[in-house]
Each structure stands twice: as structure tokens, then as C-alpha cells.
C-alpha positions as a Markdown table, in Angstrom:
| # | Residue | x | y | z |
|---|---|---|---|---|
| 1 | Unk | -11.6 | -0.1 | 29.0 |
| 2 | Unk | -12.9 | 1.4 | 26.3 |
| 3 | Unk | -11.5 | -0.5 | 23.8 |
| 4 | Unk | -13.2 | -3.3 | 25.3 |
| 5 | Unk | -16.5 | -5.3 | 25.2 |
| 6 | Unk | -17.6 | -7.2 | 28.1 |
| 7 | Unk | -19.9 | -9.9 | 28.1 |
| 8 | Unk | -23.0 | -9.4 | 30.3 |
| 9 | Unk | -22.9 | -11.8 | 33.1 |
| 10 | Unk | -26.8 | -11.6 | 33.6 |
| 11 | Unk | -29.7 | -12.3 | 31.7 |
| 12 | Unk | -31.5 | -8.7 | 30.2 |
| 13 | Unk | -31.4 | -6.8 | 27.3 |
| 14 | Unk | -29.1 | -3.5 | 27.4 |
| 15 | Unk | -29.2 | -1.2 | 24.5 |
| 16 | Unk | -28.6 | 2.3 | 24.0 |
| 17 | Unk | -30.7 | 4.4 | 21.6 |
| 18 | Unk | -28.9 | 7.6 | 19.6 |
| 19 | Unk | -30.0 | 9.7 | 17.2 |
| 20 | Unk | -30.1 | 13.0 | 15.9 |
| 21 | Unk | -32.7 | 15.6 | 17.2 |
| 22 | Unk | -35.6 | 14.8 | 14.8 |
| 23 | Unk | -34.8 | 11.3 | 14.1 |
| 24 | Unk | -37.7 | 10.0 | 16.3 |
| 25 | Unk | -35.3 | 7.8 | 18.9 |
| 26 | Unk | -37.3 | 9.0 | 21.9 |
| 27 | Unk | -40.6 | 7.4 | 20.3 |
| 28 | Unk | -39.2 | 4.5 | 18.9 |
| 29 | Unk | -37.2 | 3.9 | 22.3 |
| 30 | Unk | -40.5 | 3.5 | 24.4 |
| 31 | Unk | -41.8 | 0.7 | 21.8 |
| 32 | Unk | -38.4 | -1.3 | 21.9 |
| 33 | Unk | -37.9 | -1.2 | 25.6 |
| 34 | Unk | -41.7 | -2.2 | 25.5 |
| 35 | Unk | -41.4 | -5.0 | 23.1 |
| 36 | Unk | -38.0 | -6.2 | 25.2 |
| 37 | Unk | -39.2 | -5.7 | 28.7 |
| 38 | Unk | -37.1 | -3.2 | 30.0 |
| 39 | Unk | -37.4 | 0.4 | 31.0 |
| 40 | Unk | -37.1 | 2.9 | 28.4 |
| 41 | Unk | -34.9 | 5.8 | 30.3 |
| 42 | Unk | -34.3 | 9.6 | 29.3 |
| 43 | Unk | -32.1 | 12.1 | 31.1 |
| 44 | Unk | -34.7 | 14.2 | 31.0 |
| 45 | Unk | -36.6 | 11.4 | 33.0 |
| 46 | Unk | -33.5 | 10.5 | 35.1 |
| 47 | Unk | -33.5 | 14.3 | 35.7 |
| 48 | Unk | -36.7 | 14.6 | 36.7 |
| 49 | Unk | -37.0 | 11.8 | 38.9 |
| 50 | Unk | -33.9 | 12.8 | 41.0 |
| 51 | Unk | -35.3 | 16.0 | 41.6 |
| 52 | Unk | -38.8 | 14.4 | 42.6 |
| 53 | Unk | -36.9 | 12.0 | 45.0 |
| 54 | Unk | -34.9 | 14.9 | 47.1 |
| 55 | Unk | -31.8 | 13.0 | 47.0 |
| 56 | Unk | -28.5 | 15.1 | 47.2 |
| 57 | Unk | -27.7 | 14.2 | 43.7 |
| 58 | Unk | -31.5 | 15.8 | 43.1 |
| 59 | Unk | -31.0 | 18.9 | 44.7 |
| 60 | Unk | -27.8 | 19.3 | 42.8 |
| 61 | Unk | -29.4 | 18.5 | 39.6 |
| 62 | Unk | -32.5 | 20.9 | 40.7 |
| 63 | Unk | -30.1 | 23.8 | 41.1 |
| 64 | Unk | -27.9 | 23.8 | 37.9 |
| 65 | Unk | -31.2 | 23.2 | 35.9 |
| 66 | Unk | -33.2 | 26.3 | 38.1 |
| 67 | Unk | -29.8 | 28.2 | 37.5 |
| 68 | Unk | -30.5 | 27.6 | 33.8 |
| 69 | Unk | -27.1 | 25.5 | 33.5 |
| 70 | Unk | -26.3 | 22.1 | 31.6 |
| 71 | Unk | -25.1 | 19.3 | 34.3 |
| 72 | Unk | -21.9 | 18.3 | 34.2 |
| 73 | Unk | -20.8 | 15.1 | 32.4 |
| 74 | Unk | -19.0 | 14.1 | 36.3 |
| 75 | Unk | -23.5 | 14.9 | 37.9 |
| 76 | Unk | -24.9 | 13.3 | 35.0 |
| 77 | Unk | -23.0 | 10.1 | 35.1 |
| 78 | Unk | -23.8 | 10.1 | 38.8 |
| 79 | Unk | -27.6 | 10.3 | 38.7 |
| 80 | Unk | -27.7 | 7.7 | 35.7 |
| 81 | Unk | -25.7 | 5.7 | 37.9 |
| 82 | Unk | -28.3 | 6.0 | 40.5 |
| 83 | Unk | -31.4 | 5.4 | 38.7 |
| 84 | Unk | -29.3 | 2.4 | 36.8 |
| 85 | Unk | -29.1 | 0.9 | 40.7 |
| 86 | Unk | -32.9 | 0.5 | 40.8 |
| 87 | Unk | -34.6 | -2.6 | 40.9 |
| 88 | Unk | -36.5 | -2.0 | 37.4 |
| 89 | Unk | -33.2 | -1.9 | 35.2 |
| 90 | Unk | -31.9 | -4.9 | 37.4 |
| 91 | Unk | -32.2 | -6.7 | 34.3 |
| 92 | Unk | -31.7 | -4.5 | 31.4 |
| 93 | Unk | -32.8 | -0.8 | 30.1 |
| 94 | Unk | -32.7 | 1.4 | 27.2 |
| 95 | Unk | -30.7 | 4.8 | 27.6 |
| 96 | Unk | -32.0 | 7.4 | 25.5 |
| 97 | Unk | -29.9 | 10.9 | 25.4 |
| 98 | Unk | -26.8 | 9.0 | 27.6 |
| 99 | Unk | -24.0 | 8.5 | 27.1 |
| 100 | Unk | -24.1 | 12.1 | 25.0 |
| 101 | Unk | -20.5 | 12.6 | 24.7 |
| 102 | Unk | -16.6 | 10.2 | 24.9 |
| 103 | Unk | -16.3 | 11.3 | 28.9 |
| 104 | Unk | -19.8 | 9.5 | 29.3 |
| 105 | Unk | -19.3 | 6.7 | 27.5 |
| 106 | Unk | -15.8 | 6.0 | 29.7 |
| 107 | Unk | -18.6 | 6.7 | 33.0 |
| 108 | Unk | -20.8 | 4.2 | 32.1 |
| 109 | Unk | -18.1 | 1.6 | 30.6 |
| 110 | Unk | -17.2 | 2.2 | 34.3 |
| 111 | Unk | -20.3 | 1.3 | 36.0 |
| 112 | Unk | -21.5 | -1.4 | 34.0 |
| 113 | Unk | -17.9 | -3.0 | 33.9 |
| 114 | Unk | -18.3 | -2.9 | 38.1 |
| 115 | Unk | -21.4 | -4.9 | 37.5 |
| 116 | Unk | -19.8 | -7.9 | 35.0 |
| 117 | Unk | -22.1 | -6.2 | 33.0 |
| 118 | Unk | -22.2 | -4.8 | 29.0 |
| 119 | Unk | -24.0 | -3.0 | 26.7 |
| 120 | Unk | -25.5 | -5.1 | 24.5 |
| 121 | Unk | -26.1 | -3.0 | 21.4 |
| 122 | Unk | -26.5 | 0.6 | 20.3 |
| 123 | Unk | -29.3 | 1.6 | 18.1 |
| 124 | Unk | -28.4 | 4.4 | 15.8 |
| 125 | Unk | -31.1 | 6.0 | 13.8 |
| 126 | Unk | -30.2 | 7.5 | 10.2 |
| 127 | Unk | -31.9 | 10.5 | 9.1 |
| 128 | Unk | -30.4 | 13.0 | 6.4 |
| 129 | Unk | -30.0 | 16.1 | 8.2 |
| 130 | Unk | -32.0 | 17.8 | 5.7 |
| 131 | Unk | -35.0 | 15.2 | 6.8 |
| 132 | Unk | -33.9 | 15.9 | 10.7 |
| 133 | Unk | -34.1 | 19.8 | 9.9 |
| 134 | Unk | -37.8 | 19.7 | 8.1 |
| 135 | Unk | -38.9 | 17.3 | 11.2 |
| 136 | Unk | -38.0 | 19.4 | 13.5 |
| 137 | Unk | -39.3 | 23.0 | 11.6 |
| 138 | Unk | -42.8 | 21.4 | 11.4 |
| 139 | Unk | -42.6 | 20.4 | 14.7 |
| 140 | Unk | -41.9 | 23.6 | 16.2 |
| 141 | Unk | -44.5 | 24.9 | 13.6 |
| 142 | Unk | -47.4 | 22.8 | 14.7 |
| 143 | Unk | -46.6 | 23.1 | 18.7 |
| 144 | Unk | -46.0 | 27.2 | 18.2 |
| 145 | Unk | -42.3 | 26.9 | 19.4 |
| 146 | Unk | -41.4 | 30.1 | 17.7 |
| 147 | Unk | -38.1 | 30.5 | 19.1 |
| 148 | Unk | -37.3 | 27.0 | 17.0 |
| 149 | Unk | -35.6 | 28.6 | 14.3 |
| 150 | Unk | -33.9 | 26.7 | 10.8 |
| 151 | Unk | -30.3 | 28.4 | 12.4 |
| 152 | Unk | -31.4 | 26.9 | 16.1 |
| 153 | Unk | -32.4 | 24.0 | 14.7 |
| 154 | Unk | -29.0 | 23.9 | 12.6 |
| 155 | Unk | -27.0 | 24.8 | 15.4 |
| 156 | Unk | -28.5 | 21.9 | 17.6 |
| 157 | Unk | -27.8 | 19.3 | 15.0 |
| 158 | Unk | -24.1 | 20.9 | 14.8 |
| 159 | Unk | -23.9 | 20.0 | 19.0 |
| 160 | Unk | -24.8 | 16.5 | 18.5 |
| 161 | Unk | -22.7 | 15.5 | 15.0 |
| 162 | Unk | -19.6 | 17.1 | 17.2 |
| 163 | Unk | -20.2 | 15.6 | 20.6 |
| 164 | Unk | -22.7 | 12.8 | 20.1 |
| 165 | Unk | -21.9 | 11.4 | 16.8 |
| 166 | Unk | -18.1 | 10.3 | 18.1 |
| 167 | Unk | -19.6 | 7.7 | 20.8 |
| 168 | Unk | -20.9 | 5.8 | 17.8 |
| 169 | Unk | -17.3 | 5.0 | 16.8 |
| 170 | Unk | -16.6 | 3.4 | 20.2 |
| 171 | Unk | -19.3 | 1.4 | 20.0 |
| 172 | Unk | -19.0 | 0.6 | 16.3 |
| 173 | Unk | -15.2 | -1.3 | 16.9 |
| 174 | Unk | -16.9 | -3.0 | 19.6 |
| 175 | Unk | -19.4 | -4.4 | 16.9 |
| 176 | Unk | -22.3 | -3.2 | 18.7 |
| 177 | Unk | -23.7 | -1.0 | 16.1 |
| 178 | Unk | -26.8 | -1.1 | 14.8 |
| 179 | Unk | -27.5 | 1.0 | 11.8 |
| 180 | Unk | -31.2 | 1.8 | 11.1 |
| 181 | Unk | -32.5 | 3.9 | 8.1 |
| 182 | Unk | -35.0 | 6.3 | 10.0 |
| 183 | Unk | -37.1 | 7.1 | 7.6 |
| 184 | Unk | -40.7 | 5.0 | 6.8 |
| 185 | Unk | -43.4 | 4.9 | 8.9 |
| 186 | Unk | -43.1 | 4.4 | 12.6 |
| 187 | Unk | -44.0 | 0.5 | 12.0 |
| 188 | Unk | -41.4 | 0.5 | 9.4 |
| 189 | Unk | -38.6 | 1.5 | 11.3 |
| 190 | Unk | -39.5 | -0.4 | 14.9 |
| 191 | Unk | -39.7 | -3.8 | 12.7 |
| 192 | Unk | -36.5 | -2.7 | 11.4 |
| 193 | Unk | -34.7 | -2.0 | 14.6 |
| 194 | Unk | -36.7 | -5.5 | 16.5 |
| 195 | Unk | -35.1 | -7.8 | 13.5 |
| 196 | Unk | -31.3 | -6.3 | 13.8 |
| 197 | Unk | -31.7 | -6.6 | 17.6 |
| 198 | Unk | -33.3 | -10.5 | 17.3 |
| 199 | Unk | -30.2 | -11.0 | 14.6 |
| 200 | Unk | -28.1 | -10.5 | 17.6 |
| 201 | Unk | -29.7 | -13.0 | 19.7 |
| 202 | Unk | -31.2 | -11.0 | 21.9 |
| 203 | Unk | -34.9 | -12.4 | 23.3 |
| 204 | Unk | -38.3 | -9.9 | 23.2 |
| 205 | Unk | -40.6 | -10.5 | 26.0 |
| 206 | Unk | -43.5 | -13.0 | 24.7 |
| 207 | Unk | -46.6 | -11.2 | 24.4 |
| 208 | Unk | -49.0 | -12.6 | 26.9 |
């Protein structure tokens, strides 16, 4: 399977968005998901709205997070599953923060495989880490997050080059990679990442 790229069967747009902490994918992922017409979808989002709905997979999820604990890969998978099933991503979505590790990427393989269904490119966003690292210290700076250390910081961008970074490979001998230099102004890099997406062939929604 995961040496493997299906063909969606359906019409829709399905791209992932990854990126290191700092690289600005969870702004950037609104206005493509905008500009293609699909929902732009966060775990923190899927999170929150499985909570809100007081499913079982909610009250799970409500627990581990109140207990201060990550959710498993096995509870994640299962609650992006869910909110995948909803009538809005029907016909395409952009995941932002999933899948965050190689046991993810085999979950949602599985899922979207059960649907005759693929994704249809990944968007990775390049920043230097030196770049990602100043982003975030000014960030932390101008919202008063003291405990947003350089070594936190660091240590954060360590997680996702260890666990994150590896899906990227996957997805790269598929050919769905995208690689988009990060840094420019936020017009700069949308226009970038709308003309690799459009050089695949995929369709933005006509503005009305």
C-alpha cells in the first residue's frame, strides 16, 4: 500500500499541507483550500470539533487532552477518519498537521484507499530552520508566550524533522511532492504553491 498511488475515482482536490513549526502552512492552508474549494482541516480543529460533538471518539479525545496527554496515532487516525466522512470533504480537503508521522500515513492510505480515493498532492513548505526558529522567537515575543524558549523552540523543530519530515519521502516516490520555497511575502508564496498545484492539473474553484 504504501508504495502505491491510487488514482482518485471522484472529482475534488485532496492535498496535504506540511511544514515545519514556523513555516506559515496553517495560514497558507486556509487560502489554498479557499482558492480550491475545499475545507482546510487542522487536528487541532478535528480535535476540537469531536469533542464539541460528544461522540465516543470525542470523549476519548476530551480525556487524553484534559489528562494533558498526546492522542495516540490508532485515536487520531480514527477522528480524522470521522470528520473525513462528512459531507464537506465529500469532494476533497486539505489536511494540515495529519498525517504527522509513517503509522499515519499507512491510516490514511487505508481510508482513502477504501474510498477509490488518493491524495492528490502534498505541499511542503521550505524554511531554513534558522528562518523557522526567528519566526517562531518573535512570535512568542509579540504574543508574551514566555515559556517559548530558542531550546523549546529547537527542541520542537527536532520532533518534526524526526517524525514529520520522513512522510515526505513516501509521498515524494509517489511523485506527489510539491516543494515550495517559504520565504517572500504571503502573496509570494500562495501564487507559488496555486501554479505547482494548477501544473498538476488540478482545477481552482472560479471566482464568482
Amino acid at each position: 500500500m504504501t508504495g502505491t498511488h491510487l488514482s482518485p475515482s471522484g472529482s475534488g482536490t485532496r492535498l496535504l499541507i506540511v511544514g515545519p513549526q514556523g513555516s506559515g502552512k496553517g495560514t497558507q492552508g486556509v487560502l489554498v483550500a479557499d482558492t480550491f474549494g475545499v475545507p482546510a482541516i487542522s487536528t487541532g480543529d478535528i480535535f476540537r470539533a469531536a469533542v464539541k460533538s460528544g461522540s465516543d471518539l470525542g470523549e476519548q479525545v476530551s480525556e487524553i487532552i484534559q489528562a494533558g496527554n498526546l492522542v495516540p496515532d490508532e485515536l487520531t487516525s480514527a477522528v480524522v477518519a470521522e470528520r473525513l466522512a462528512q459531507a464537506d470533504a465529500s469532494e476533497g480537503f486539505l489536511l494540515d498537521g495529519y498525517p504527522r508521522n509513517l503509522g499515519q500515513v499507512a491510516d490514511l492510505d487505508a481510508f482513502l484507499s477504501g474510498r477509490g480515493e488518493a491524495i492528490d498532492a502534498v505541499i511542503e513548505l521550505q524554511v531554513p530552520r534558522d528562518e523557522s526558529i526567528d519566526r517562531l522567537t518573535r512570535r512568542a515575543f509579540e504574543q508574551g508566550r514566555t515559556d517559548d524558549t530558542e531550546e523549546v523552540i529547537a527542541n520542537r523543530l527536532a520532533i518534526y524533522e524526526r517524525e514529520t519530515a520522513p512522510i515526505l519521502e513516501v509521498y515524494r516516490e509517489r511523485g506527489a511532492v510539491d516543494e515550495i520555497n517559504g520565504v517572500g511575502s504571503l502573496e509570494e508564496i500562495t501564487d507559488r504553491i496555486i501554479a505547482a498545484l494548477e501544473a498538476r492539473g488540478l482545477a481552482r474553484v472560479p471566482v464568482a
